[in-house]
Structure formats: C-alpha cells, structure tokens
N, C-alpha and C positions, 0 to 999 in steps of 0.2 A: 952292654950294648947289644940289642939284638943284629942276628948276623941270617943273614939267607940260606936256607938248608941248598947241599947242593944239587937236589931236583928245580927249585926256583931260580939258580945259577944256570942251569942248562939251560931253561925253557929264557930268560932273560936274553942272556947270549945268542941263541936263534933268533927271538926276536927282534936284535938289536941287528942282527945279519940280514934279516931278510928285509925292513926297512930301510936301506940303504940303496932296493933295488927302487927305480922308480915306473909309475905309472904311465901309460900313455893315455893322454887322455882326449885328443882330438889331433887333427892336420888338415890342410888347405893347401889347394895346387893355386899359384897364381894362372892369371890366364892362359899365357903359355905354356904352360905347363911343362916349365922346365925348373921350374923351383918350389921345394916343398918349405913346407914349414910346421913343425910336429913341436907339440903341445905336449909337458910333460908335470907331474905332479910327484912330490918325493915327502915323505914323512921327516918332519926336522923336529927330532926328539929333545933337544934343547928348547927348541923356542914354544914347544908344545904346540903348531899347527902346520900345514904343510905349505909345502914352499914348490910353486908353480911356476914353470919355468918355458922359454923356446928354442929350438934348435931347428938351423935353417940348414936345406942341401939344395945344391946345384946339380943337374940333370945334363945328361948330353942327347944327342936326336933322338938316341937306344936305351932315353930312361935309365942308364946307369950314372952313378953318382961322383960328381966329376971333384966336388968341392964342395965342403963344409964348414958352420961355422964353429969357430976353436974354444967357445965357452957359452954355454947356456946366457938369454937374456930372461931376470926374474920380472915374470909377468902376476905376480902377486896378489896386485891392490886393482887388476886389471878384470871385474866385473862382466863386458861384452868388450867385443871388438870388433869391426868392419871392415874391410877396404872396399874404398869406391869402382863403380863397374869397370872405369876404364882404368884405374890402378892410379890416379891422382891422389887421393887423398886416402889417410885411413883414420876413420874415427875408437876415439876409445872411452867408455865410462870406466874411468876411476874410481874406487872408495876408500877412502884414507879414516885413519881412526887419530881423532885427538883425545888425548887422556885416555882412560881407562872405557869411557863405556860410550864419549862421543864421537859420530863419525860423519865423514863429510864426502858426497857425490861429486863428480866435477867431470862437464864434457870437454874432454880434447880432440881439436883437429888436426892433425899432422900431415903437411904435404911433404914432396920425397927428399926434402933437405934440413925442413925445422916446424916447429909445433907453430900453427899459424892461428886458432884459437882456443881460448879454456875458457871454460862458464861454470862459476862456481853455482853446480843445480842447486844447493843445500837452503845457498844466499839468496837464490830466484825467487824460491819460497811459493813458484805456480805450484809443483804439486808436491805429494810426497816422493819416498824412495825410489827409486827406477827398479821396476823389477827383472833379475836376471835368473829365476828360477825359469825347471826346463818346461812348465805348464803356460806361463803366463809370456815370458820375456823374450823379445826382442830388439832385433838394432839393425837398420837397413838403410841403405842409401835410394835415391831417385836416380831413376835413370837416368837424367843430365847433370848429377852430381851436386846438383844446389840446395840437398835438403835430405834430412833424415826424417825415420820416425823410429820411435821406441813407446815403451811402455810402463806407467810408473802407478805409485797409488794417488790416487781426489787427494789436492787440496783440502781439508775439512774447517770450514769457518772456525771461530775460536768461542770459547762455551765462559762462562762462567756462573757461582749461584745466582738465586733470587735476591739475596742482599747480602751485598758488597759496599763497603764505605769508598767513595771516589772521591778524587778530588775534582772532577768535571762530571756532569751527568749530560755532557752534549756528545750524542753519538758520534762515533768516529768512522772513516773507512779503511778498511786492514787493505793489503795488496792483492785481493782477489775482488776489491768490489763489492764486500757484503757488508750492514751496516754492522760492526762486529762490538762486542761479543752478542752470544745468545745466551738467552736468562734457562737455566733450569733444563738443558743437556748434554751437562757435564760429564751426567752418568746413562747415559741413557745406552744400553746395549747392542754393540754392533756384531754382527758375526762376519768370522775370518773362515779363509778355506782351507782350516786344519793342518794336522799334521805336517810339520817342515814350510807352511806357508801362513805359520803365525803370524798378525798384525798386518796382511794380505787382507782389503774389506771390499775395496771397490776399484777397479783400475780404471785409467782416462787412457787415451793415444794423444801422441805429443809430437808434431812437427817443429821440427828446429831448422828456419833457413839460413844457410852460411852467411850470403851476402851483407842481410842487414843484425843478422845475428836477431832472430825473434822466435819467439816459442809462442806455440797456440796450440793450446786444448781441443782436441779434437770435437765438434760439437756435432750432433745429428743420432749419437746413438743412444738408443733408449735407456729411460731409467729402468735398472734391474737388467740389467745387461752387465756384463765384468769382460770388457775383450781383453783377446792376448795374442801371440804369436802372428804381428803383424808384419805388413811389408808393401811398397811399393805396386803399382799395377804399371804394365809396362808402356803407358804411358804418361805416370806420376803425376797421375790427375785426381786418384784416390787410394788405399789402402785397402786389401782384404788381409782378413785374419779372421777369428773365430769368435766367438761369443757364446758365455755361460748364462744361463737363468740363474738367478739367484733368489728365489721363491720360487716355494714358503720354506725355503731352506738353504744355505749352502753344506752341503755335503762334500766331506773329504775329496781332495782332490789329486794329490800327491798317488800314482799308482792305479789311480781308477779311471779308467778310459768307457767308462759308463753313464757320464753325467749328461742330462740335455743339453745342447749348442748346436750353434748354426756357423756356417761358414757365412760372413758376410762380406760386402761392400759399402766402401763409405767415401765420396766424395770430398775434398780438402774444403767446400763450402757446405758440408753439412748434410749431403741427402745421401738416405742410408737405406740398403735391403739387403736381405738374408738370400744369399743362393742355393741352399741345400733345404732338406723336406724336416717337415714336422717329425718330431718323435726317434729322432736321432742324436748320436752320441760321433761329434766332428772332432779331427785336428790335423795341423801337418798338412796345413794348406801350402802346394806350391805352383810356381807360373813356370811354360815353358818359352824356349826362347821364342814361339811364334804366339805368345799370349795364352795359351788355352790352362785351365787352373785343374789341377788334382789333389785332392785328399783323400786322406782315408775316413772310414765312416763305420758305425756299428747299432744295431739297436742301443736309446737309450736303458736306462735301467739292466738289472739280471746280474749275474757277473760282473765281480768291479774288475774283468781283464776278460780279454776274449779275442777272435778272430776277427778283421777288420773285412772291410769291400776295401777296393782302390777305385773310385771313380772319377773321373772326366767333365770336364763342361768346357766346352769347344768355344772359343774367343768369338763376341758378339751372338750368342747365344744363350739358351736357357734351357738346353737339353742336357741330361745330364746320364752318362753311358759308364755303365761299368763295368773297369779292365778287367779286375781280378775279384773272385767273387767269394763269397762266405764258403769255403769247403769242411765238409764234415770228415773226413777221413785220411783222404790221399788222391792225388794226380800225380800224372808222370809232365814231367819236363821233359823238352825239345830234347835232349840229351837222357833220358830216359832215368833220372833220379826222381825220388820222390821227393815231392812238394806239398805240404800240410799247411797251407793257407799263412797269413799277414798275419803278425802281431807286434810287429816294430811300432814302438809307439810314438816315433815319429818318421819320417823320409831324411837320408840327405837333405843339406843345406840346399847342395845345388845337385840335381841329380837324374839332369837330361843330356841324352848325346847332343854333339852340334846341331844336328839337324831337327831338334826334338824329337827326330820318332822313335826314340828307345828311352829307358826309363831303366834305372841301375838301383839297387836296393838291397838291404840286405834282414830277414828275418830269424827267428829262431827258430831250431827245425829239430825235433827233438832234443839229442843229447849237444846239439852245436849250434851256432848261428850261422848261415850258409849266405849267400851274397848271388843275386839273380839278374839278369837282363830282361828285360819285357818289351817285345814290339810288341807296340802301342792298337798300332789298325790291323793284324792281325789277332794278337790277345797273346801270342808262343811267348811262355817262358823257358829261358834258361839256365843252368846252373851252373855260377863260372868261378864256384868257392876255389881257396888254393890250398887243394887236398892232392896236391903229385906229389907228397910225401907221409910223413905224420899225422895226424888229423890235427886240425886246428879250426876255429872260429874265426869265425871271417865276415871284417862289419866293412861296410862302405862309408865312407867319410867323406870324398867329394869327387864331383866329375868336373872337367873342365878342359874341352878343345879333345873332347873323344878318350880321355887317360882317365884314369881309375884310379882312386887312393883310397886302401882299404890297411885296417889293422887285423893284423894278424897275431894269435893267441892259442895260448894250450895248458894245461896243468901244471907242465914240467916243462914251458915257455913263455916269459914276461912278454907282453904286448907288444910290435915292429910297426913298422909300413913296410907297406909292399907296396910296388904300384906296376900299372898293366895297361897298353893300349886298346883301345875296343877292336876287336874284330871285325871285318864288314859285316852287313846283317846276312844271319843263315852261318856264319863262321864262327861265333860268341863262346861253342863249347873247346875252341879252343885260343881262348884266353890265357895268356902266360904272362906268370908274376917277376918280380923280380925285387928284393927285399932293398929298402933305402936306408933305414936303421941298423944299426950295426950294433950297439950299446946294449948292455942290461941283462947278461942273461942269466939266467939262473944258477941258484947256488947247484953244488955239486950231487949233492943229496935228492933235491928235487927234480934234475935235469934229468938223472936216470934211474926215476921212479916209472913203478907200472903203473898204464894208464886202461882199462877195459871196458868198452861199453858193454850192458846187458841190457838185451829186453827179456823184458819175463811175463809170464802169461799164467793165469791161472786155471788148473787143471779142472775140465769139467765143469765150467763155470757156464751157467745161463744168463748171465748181464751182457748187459748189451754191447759193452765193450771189457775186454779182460783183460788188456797185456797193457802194460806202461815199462818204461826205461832205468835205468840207474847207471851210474859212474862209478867207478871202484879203482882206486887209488892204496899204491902200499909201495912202500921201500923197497929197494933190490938189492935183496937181501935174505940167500940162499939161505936152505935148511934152518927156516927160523918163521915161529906165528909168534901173528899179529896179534894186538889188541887192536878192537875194530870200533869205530868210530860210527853208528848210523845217523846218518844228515838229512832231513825233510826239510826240504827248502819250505820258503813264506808262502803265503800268499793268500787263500793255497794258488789262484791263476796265476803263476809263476812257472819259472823250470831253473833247473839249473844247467850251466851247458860248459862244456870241456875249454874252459878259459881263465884264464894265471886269477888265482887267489892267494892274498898272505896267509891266509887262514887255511887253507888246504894244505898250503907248501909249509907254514908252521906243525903241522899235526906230520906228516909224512919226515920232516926233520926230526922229530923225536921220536919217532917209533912206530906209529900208529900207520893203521889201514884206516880208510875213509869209505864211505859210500853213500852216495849223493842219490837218491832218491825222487825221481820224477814221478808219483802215483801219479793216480787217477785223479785227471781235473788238473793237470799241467798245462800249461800251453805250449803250443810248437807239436803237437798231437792230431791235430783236430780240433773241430769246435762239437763234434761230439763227447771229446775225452772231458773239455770243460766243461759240457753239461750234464755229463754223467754224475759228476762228485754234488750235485746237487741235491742237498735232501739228505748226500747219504754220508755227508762229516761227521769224523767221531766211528766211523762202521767202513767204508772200503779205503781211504788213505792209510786207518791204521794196518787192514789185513794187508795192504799193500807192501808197507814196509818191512810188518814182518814178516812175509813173504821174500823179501830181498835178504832180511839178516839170515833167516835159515839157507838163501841159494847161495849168501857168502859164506856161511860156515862149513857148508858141504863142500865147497869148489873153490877155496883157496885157503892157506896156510891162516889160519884165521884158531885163535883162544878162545875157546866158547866159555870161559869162562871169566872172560874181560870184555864184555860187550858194552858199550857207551852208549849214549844219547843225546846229542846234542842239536838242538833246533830254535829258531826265532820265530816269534809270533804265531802263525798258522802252525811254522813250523813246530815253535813251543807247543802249540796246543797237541799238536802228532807227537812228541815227547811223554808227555806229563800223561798222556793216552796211555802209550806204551808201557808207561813204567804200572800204570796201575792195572790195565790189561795184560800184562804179563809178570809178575811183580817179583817171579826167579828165575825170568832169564838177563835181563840186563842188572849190571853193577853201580853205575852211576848216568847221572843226569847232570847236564848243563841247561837250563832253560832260559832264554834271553825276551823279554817283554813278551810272554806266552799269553793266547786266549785260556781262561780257565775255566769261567761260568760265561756263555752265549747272553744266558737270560739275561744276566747284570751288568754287564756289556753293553747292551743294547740301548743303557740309558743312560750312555757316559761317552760313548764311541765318536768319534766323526763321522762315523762310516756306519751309521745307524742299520743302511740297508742291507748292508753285507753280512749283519746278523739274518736277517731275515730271509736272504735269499739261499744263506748257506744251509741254512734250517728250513728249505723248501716253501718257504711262501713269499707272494709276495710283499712287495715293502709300502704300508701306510701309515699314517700316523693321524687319521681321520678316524672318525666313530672311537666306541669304546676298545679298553685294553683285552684282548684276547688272551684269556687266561691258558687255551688249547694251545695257543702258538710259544706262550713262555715257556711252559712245561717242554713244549718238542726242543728250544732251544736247551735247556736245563738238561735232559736226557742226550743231548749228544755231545756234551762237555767233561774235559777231565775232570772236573770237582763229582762229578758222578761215581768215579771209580778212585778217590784220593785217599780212602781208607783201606787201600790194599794194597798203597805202593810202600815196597821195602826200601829200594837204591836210593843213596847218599842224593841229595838235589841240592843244587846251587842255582839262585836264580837272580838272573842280571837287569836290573830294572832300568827303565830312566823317568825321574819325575815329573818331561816334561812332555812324556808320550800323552800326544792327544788320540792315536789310533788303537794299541788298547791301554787304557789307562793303568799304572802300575797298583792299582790298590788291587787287580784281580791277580797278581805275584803273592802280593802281600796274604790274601785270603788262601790262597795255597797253601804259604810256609806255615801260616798259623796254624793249619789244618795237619800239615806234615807235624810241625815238633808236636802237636798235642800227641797224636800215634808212634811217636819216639821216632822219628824220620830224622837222619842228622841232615841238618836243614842248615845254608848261608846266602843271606841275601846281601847282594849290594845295589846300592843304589845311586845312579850318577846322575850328575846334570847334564841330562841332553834326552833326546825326542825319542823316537822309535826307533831308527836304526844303529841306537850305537857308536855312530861314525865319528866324531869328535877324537881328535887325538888321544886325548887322555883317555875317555870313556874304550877307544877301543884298543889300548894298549894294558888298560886293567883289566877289562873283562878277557881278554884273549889269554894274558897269562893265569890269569888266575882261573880262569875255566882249564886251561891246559893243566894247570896245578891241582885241579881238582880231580881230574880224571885219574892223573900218576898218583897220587897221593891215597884214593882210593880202592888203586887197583896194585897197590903196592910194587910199582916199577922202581 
C-alpha cells in the first residue's frame, strides 16, 4: 500500500489548515447604512468545490457592530444578485445543476417576507445562459423598481444537415420566430471570447418586467456588437453599458482592458448610440445620483493592461471631461502620498457620495491597493487607505448614505471589512476605519511572519526607467536561512500587492522565504513602467528579478544555495528565462502554464496581440507573414536558452488553457528530458489559471513537494 512520505504529510496538513480560512470576497451597505452584509467563499475539500456563503452585521449611528448573524446563509448556486433601489425587492439568478453535466438558470424575485416570482430562464428558451462573468455580466434594477436588466448569450436558431429523413417536411416555427431548422450550419464556426469565457459568442440585453412577467431582447444594437455590464439610466427609459467590436476578430478578453468598445446608450424601444470616441478601449460605466455617467477609458490596442483616464459626461450632454488622467510617473495627493494613476479594472458598484460630488475608489499602487476620494469639480484626490497600522490593501466595495465599505488585507491577514464615514469635503485625509469582521484570522505561523517592501533600482542604469518593487516574506524565525522562493507575478501588466494569499501563507508555513517581484512593466507604477517592458521581454524583467534574488541573498537570512523558482504564465516564462539564464544559481523550478516560444504562441493564443506587442511591434494579421517579426518573437523566449537549464522543472499545465496553450509546456519538457533535465509534467482539466479546487490543491502540493524534495529539506 503506498503510504505518503512524511514531507507530503506536512505540506498536506498545512494545506488542509489553511483552507479552512475563508475568503472575502465582496459586501454591500444597505441604504442606510447600517447594515452590512459580507460575502464569503471557503474551499470544501470534500465536495471538491467551494462553498460561498453570507454574513450579515448590524451597525449603530458610530458604525460599530451592534449585532450579527449566528450562522452563515450558503449562497452557492447564487450567480448575481440585486436588491431594488428603495430595498423592496431583491432579485437573484440562480444556477442549479441536474445530473452530472445538465444545469438549469432560474430568475427569482423576493420581497421582504417570501419569494413572490421564479422564471425558470433555461425553460423560456429566449436566450441562452445569463452571463455572470466580471467582463460581460450584469443585474440591475429600474429606478421605479418594475424591471430588471441583465445580460445573457443570442438565442441561436436551430441547425440541422442537408439530408435528414423527416417525417414532415412542412416548416415549423421554434420559439424565437425563426422558420427552424437551418439546412447546412451545424458546423459552421463561431468564435468565443477566450480564455475563462468559453462558449461566450454573442450577448443580447434582456429586460424582464415584474408586473406582467415578460422578457424582451433588447433590439437596436448593432450586429457585431457583444454589450455587457449594463444598467438602468436614471430615468429607466434605457440602459447604458459597453460594447465590444467583434471583427475581424474577437480577441481574449479575460484580463485585457485593451480591446475596442464604446460606452453606449440604448432606449427600451430600440434607438441606440455610442457616447465615448473612436479608437478606445471602455468599461465600468457608472451614473451618479444626479444622472451624469463616468468610466474609465484607455487607448485601444498596446498592452493587454495599462493605466486608465476616469472621465465624465455631464447629464443631458455630450461633452465629455476628464477627472483623472493617464499619468506617467507620479502625483502627489491632497494629503501629500503618491498616486500612480488608475488601473482598477472596474469602479465600485455604487461609488458616489450622497451629493455626487465625490467619487470613492480604490487602485493598485505599487506593492498595495490604496483606496482614494476624488472631488469631482475640482479634480483633488485623496488618500484615505487604512494604514494607521500595519500596511494592508485597501479595496472599496461600496458607498452608500456617505459610509465607506472597504476590505482590508495583508500577507500575514485574511481579508475584513472595515467600514468609515466620509469626511466633510477638505477633511477626507482623515478618514477613520473601524473593522466590522471579526472572523478568520490567520494561522499562527503566518500572522507573525516578516513582511518587507523593497524598491530596488539599478545601479548606473541609462533606461529610462530603473527601479521597480518586490515583497519579501519569510518566517519569524531567529538565527535560521531560508530557502527562498523568487515569484514573478503574470501578466506581465500585472503586480502583485501585500494581500492574504493561500499560496504565500502555504510556502512561509513550511519554511520558505518568498519574494514577489514587481519588474519593469508592473502596473500600479506608472504607465511609463508599463511601456517600458515593451520590446524588451525576455531582457529587463529577467535582469529585474535577478537583481531582487541577489538583494535577497545579501540582506536577509537567505541559502544561496536553495534558491527556487516558481512563476505562472508571463510569470512562467520569467522562470524557464531564469533557469536557463542562470542555470547554477537556482535549484528548482515550478512552472505553471508558462509562455515558452513567443513565435508559436502566436498562432494558437487568444491573445494573438499580446505576442506582438510584447515583442515591440505592432498587432496585424493583414499582408503577408513577417518572417523579421517571428524571429524577434523566437529570440526573446525561453526555448531560446532551454539547453542550458540544469534545475529539476515541474511544470503544471491545464489542457483547457486557451491563453497559452499547454503544448508550449509540453515542448519544453520534451526539450528538458532530451538534455537529462529531471522533468514532471502534470496536466489538469482546467484553463489558465489553475483555480479549480482540485487543479489547485494538486498543483500547490505537489509544486511544494517539489521544491523540499529537491532541495533536500
């Protein structure tokens, strides 16, 4: 009977310790905001997937927490949720699974004593699935409370061959109206918007009115148009939300805040326009309470991530004014911190003071996400994170009646609420928190670990920008090194910021130092840092990081002769760099759905451009193939450097990654065992990130196992 060595017993046990802690993963103040209600997610290692749950608190005038409720309600099979403006009613999309692989949508309405209707969507058969990803999907109520709108996929007629034996050949009509079937489009290829948004082709907007209970397709917006994140206008007479081009391509959409769209308007009878300007990349449209709409906004194309504008467009107009603006470097705040421009990839739900003229938000700001006030009509921001202690990450999740409900987060602290009344305006930098969660905290190990930010800077450098951030995390645990762990987040327009990970707090329970690596071409930087890395992947993220491993080997308890590597995607490709650019400093490698070859990438990807832009040109796929441009991608990829790498690699795939596809893993390992590399690949069902219960409870242990096992702990 095979039996578990007892290094896979420890790393098990942590793990089965630290799932237990759960997630926060959203909260909403009712109007009055004297009751919250915090949204919570827990890994249920029996049932293999996680079990999502609410906890409700009562507030007294002083925002402290007077009463709560005595046992979590599992909010599970609960998709989106709403409640209605004035707190009558609260809608819910449900999705229930029958059998094994069928499942079924259902709108519920609930007023404040019993469910008053359900509409089984699945049985309506108007359109398909409701979408409730964070690109596409919404669920809003009308301002008089008589009508939703949401977001789901077209109806698609029904297809069958050219010859079929019937037993009537008199056309029928199916429940959309169309003479159905269609001869000879059964197969005919449709494209989805990738990655994490498979079987995603085309979306409709859907009004549902209570009264007579009727659904109607939204009609008026153009074909080749895909809207999403839509919502009432405040006189529920039409819907603005955004709109994607979908030719002569859709392009990856999960992650990339670079694709064409418009913010539009669209009346309930059909007449439709675009309010924001050509050649833009929209989302995160919202109204304030006096009507006037703000999104953020960015060049389309370049970077699939970047620094946003926040702009304006003033109610019964068509000018359109911009609060906060693309910054390349740094500004100081009303309160004298620096501010490195918008990359929150969306606003607050709701996230205007009472009077609209302030605007509450929160971005990533280097090694943290910071949380800001912004008068509107003079432009002052400032900075009202809740750092009167520890450092921690600070997101905003909703305003309502001038109160502030934000989560609060740190390495060596699971996710809270806090919540804060607004200050008068001109008084914002002193803003005080007051925590309403009380649950969750960290195990003992991780609670009083060190936590260090570093910026580092390279010496003598003539680029135009040189210093980038890292996080450096390790046990507290005197007269004793570390095996060190170096972490290059994804992306690469990514960051990583000082906020509760299993994965961090799993590595620092067993022994390891960590260090999280913001290079060049991070966001929460500037939008110079992100247009620096351009051109030069493969050549300044690597010197970056190891730049960070030699400042952690010199300046803290650190074994330089246990150095790791562990990275996803972009991050993988900064890994699989490392090891064959330096191939006797580091010991092992973890690589999880790694870029390997650029070149052959490019013809497999969703994210076709993001080859092209990372490899400094830009993105067509008109005229002939540029032999010049596949060579630049080829030369700045690990398979360029794969026959020098010594250290043990393990590399975690998933077969259903549409972002880089796992056959560029697979070409690696083949490449590693030819050169006697001791090479393990696994391979799980599921996308690119991993996330799936099981996918990320094997790969974490088993990546953990691979590190001890090769570094002989």
């Amino acid at each position: 009977m095979w039996k578990m060595s007892s290094q896979l017993e420890t790393i098990v046990a942590a793990y089965k310790t630290l799932t237990k802690i759960p997630s926060l993963t959203g909260g909403k103040l009712n109007n009055a905001a004297n009751k919250v209600t915090a949204k919570w997610s827990v890994r249920n290692l029996d049932k293999g997937k996680n079990t999502s749950y609410a906890t409700s608190y009562t507030l007294d005038s002083e925002l402290y927490v007077t009463d709560e409720s005595d046992f979590g309600t599992d909010i599970s099979n609960e998709i989106l949720s709403a409640i209605s403006p004035r707190e009558n009613y609260k809608a819910i999309i449900r999705e229930e699974k029958n059998g094994k692989d069928a499942k079924k949508q259902y709108l519920e309405v609930w007023n404040t004593n019993t469910l008053s209707q359900s509409v089984d969507l699945t049985a309506l058969d108007i359109h398909g699935d409701v979408y409730a990803d964070s690109e596409f999907g919404s669920l809003d109520w009308s301002p008089d409370e008589k009508a939703l709108v949401y977001v789901a996929e077209k109806k698609l007629p029904k297809f069958e061959p050219y010859i079929k034996r019937k037993a009537e050949e008199k056309p029928k009509l199916d429940g959309s109206g169309e003479t159905a079937p269609r001869k000879g489009e059964e197969f005919l290829y449709r494209q989805d918007w990738g990655e994490q948004l498979v079987g995603k082709h085309l979306s409709v907007v859907v009004v549902f009115k209570l009264a007579t209970e009727t659904f109607t397709v939204l009609s008026g917006i153009p074909d080749g148009m895909c809207p999403g994140q839509v919502r009432f206008s405040p006189d529920g007479n039409s819907v603005v939300g955004v709109v994607w081009e979908t030719e002569p391509r859709r392009l990856g959409l999960i992650f990339c805040t670079n694709r064409p769209s418009y913010i539009f308007e669209c009346t309930l009878d059909g007449a439709f326009r675009k309010l924001s300007g050509d050649g833009l990349a929209v989302r995160s449209p919202r109204l304030s309470p006096a009507g006037d709409l703000v999104w953020l906004q960015r060049e389309a194309g370049g970077p699939h991530h970047a620094c946003h504008q926040l702009v304006i467009m003033k109610k019964n107009t068509n000018t359109i004014t911009t609060l906060i603006d693309i910054i390349d470097t740094e500004v100081k705040t009303e309160n004298g911190y620096s501010f490195t421009g918008l990359y929150c990839q969306s606003l607050p739900h709701k996230c205007f003071s009472a009077d609209g003229k302030r605007l509450v938000l929160s971005t990533q700001h280097h090694a943290e996400i910071r949380a800001y006030v912004l008068h509107i009509e003079s432009g002052s921001i400032t900075d009202i994170s809740n750092n009167r202690g520890s450092p921690y990450s600070t997101s905003v999740v909703d305003v309502r009646s001038d109160v502030i409900l934000v989560t609060c987060s740190s390495l060596v602290t699971p996710g809270q609420l806090y919540i804060a009344r607004l200050p008068a305006v001109g008084s914002e930098a002193a803003t005080s928190w007051s925590r309403v969660t009380c649950n969750c905290d960290a195990t003992a190990p991780v609670a009083a670990a060190r936590v260090r930010y570093l910026q580092l800077q390279h010496a003598n450098s003539t680029d135009s920008v040189n210093s980038f951030s890292a996080i450096y995390m390790a046990p507290n645990i005197e007269n004793k090194q570390f095996p060190l762990i170096v972490w290059p987040h994804g992306g690469p327009h990514s960051n990583f910021v000082n906020a509760y990970s299993l994965e961090a707090a799993l590595f620092t329970t067993l022994g390891f130092a960590s260090l999280q690596v913001n290079y060049r071409g991070s966001t929460g930087a500037g939008q110079a840092s992100v247009n620096f890395l351009l051109k030069r992947v493969g050549d300044a993220d690597v010197r970056d990081c190891k730049l960070a491993t030699d400042y952690a080997v010199q300046n803290f308890p650190i074994d330089a002769t246990k150095l790791c590597l562990m990275g996803g995607s972009h991050g993988g490709f900064l890994v699989t760099h490392l090891s064959g650019q330096y191939p006797d400093l580091y010991a092992a490698v973890v690589s999880r759905n790694p870029v390997i070859d650029v070149a052959s990438m490019f013809n497999s990807t969703d994210i076709a451009d993001w080859c092209a832009a990372e490899s400094g040109f830009d993105f067509t796929e008109k005229g002939p193939v540029s032999e010049e441009q596949l060579l630049a991608m080829r030369r700045c990829s690990p398979i360029a450097h794969v026959h020098k790498v010594k250290a043990p690699t393990a590399l975690m795939l998933g077969s259903g990654d549409k972002r880089v596809p796992h056959f560029q893993g697979l070409e690696y390992a083949r490449r590693l065992k030819a050169n006697g590399v001791p090479t393990r690949i696994y391979m799980y069902d599921d996308n690119h990130s991993l996330s799936s219960p099981a996918a990320e409870m094997d790969n974490l242990i088993n990546g953990a196992h691979w590190f001890m096992e090769h570094l002989q702990l």
